[in-house]
N, C-alpha and C positions, 0 to 999 in steps of 0.2 A: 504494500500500500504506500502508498504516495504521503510525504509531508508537506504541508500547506503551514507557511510563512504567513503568519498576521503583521506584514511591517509597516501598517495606520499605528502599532498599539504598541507603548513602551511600558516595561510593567513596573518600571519605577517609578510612574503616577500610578496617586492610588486610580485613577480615574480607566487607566489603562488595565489595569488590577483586574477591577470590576467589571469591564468589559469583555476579557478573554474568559472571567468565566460566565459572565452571560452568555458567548459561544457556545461555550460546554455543554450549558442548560439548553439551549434552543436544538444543537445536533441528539444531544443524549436522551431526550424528548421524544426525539424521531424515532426512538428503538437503535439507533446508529454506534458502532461499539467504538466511540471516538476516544482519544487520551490527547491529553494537554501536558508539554514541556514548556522551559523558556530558556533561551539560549542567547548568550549574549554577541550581537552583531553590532555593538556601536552601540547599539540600546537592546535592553531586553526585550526580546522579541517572544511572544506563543508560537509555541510548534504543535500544528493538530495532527495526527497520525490515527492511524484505525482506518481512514478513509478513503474512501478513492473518488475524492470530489474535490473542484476546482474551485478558485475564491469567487467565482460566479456562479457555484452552485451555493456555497455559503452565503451568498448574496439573498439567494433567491427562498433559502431556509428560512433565512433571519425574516424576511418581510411574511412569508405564510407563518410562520411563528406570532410576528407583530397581529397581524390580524385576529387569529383567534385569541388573543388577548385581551381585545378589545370589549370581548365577554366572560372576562375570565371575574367569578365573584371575589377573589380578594383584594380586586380594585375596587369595589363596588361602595366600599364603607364610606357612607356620608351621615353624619349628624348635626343637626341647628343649621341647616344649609352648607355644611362644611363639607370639605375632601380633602381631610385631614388626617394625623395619626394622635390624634391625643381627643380622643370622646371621653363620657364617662365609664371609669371602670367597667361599670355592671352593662353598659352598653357595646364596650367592646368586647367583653366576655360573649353576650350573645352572638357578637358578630365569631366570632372563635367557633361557638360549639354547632352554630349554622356552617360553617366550612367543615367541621370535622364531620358532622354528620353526612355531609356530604360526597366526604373523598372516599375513596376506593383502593387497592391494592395499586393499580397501575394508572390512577388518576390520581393524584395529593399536587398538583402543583399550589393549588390558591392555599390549603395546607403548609406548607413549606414554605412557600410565600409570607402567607402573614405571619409566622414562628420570626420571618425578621424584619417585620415591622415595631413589636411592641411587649409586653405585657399588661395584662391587666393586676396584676399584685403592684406594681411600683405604678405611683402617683409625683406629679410635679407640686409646685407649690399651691396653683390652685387648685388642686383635688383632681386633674384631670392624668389620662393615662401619658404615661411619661414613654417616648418611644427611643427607637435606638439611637444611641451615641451619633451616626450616622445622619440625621436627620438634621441636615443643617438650614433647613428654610424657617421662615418666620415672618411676623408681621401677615402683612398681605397676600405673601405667598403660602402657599398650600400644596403640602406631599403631594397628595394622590390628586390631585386637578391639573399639576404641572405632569405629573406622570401620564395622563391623559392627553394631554398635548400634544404629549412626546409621544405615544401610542399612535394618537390622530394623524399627525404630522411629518412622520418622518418615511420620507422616499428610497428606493433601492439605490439612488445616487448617494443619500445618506449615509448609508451602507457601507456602500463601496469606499467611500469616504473614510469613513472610522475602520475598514479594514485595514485597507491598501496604504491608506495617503497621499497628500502630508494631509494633516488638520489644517483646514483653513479657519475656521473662526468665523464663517462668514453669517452661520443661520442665526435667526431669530428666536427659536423656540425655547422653552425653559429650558434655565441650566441647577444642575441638583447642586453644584456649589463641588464636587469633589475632586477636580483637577487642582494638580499641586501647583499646576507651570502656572495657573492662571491668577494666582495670589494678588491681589489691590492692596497693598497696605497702606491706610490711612497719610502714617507715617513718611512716606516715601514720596508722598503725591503733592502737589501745589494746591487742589481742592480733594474734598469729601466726595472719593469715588463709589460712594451707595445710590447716586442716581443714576449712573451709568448706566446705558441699556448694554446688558451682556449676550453678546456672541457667543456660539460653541460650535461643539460636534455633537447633535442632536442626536445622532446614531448610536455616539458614544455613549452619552448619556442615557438614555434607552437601554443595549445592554447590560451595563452596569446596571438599571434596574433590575432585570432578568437575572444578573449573576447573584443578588442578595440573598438568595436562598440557599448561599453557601455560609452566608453571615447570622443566625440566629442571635435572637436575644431570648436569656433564661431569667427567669427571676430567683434572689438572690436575701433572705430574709425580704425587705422591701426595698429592696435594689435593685436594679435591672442592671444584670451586665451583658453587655456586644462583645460578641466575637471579635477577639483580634484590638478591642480596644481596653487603656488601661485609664488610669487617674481622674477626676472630676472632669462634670459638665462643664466646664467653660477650661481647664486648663488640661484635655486630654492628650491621646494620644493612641496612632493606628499602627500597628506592625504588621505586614505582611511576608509570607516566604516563595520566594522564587524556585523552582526547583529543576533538575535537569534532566529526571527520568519521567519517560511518559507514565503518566497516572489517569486512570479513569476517572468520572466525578464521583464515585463514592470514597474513593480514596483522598480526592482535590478536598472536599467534604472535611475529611478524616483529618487531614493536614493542616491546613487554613486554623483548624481548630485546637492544635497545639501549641503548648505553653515555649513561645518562642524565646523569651527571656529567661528561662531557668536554664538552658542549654545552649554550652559553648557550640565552637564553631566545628570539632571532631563529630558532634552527637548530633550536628544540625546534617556534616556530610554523611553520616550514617541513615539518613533519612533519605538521603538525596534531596538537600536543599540547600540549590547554589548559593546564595544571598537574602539576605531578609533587610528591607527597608522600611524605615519609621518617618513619619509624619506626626507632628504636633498639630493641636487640631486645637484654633481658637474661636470662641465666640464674641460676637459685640457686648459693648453693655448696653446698647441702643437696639431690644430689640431680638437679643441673639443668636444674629444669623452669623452659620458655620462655616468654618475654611477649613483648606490644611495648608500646614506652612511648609515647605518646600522640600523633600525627601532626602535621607540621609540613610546611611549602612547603618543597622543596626546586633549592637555587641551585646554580648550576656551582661544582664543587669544584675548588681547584688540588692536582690529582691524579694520579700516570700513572694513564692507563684500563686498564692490566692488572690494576689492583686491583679492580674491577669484576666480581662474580660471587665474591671471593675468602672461604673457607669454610674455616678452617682447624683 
């Protein structure tokens, strides 16, 4: 079988991250016995293997994937006119047990799906469900209505776009805020770049939706911790690992959700995982809409590993 080079997608943005395994999700979906590496050509690139398809059959997956999504119920949750991730507890619980009853042995994606949007045991300050670390929109903007957009709006050009390359930055449609490269720091600017109308890679963005369901959030006494992420709401942090051998998604699954900070760098090659990089992840005080600040290699921390996933 043939290797297909994703070189739209560098996997040292998280944004890139999330995108290859949105791939993953969208082929493995298919019944398709695909595996994902990443191999470093200048940037870390995904290598899809298992397949014997072209990046214009990938093209063509991603957009019949996009479409039945468009009915998929774990987009579905709206409450008080919202298309958000923070209802109340006891109403996003229903929304929970409405999907569980629902999934099946070889149907669970809205399952799996909303496992990384939230829980309903951890609450925010005003008594609403407090969702994943991940969720960096606010204000005016809204998770699942911008996700809809993104669903609505995005073309096989899009695609092709966030496969192949480069990023141009050119489209309009919502951006989830997870590119590292695309950082605005207040600091840096002549004005307050929060009016800015934001360009992206719509496709990217999109993916990277799709790939969240490698990212669960568990609740934790009344804590919700994300996958992969450590330290408080406003002053966290994302580690993900790169790895070199091809992996199926239930192993991608497996991995993503290891304690990357208790283990040096022999324990991490024994896993087959080339590199792990970290992003700090800040919020405003205006507001709290989320970034990540700009990606670096990450070392074993002297840390208990119960911190690990911590989302407070």
């Amino acid at each position: 079988m043939r290797e297909t080079v994703l070189t739209g997608i560098d996997g040292a943005n998280p944004l890139g991250f999330f995108a290859a395994l949105g791939v993953l999700e969208v082929v493995s979906d298919r019944g398709l016995p695909a595996r994902l590496a990443w191999r470093d050509e200048g940037a870390w690139r995904p290598i899809l293997s298992g397949l014997d398809a072209s990046v214009d059959d990938l093209v063509e997956w991603v957009e019949e994937d996009r479409l039945t999504c468009l009915s998929e119920p774990a987009l579905a949750l709206e409450y008080g006119g919202k298309r958000d991730l923070k209802p109340p507890p006891g109403q996003f619980r229903e929304y929970l047990l409405t999907l569980v009853a629902a999934a099946q042995p070889g149907s669970r994606r809205s399952v799996d799906w909303a496992s990384s949007f939230a829980t309903d045991i951890a609450v925010d300050n005003n008594g609403n469900t407090k969702p994943t670390a991940l969720h960096f929109t606010a204000g005016q903007q809204l998770f699942l209505k911008m996700v809809d957009e993104l669903a609505t709006g995005v073309t096989a050009s899009d695609v092709s776009e966030a496969l192949i390359g480069p990023w141009r930055y050119e489209r309009p449609l919502p951006v989830m805020g997870w590119d590292a490269t695309a950082a605005r720091s207040y600091a840096l600017r002549a004005s307050n770049p929060s009016g800015d109308k934001k360009l992206g890679v719509p496709a990217a963005d999109w993916l990277a939706v799709r790939g969240m369901v490698s990212l669960p959030v568990v609740p934790v006494g009344s804590r919700v911790l994300t996958t992969g992420c450590t330290g408080g709401w406003k002053t966290g942090a994302f580690a993900w690992p790169l790895w070199s051998v091809a992996l199926e998604r239930s192993v991608v699954r497996s991995t993503v959700r290891l304690d990357l900070g208790s283990m040096d760098d022999a324990e991490r090659r024994a896993r087959g995982i080339a590199v792990v990089f970290r992003c700090g992840i800040k919020r405003t005080d205006q507001g709290g809409y989320g970034s990540f600040e700009p990606a670096s290699v990450f070392r074993k921390q002297a840390r208990p590993s119960a911190e690990v996933g911590r989302n407070e």
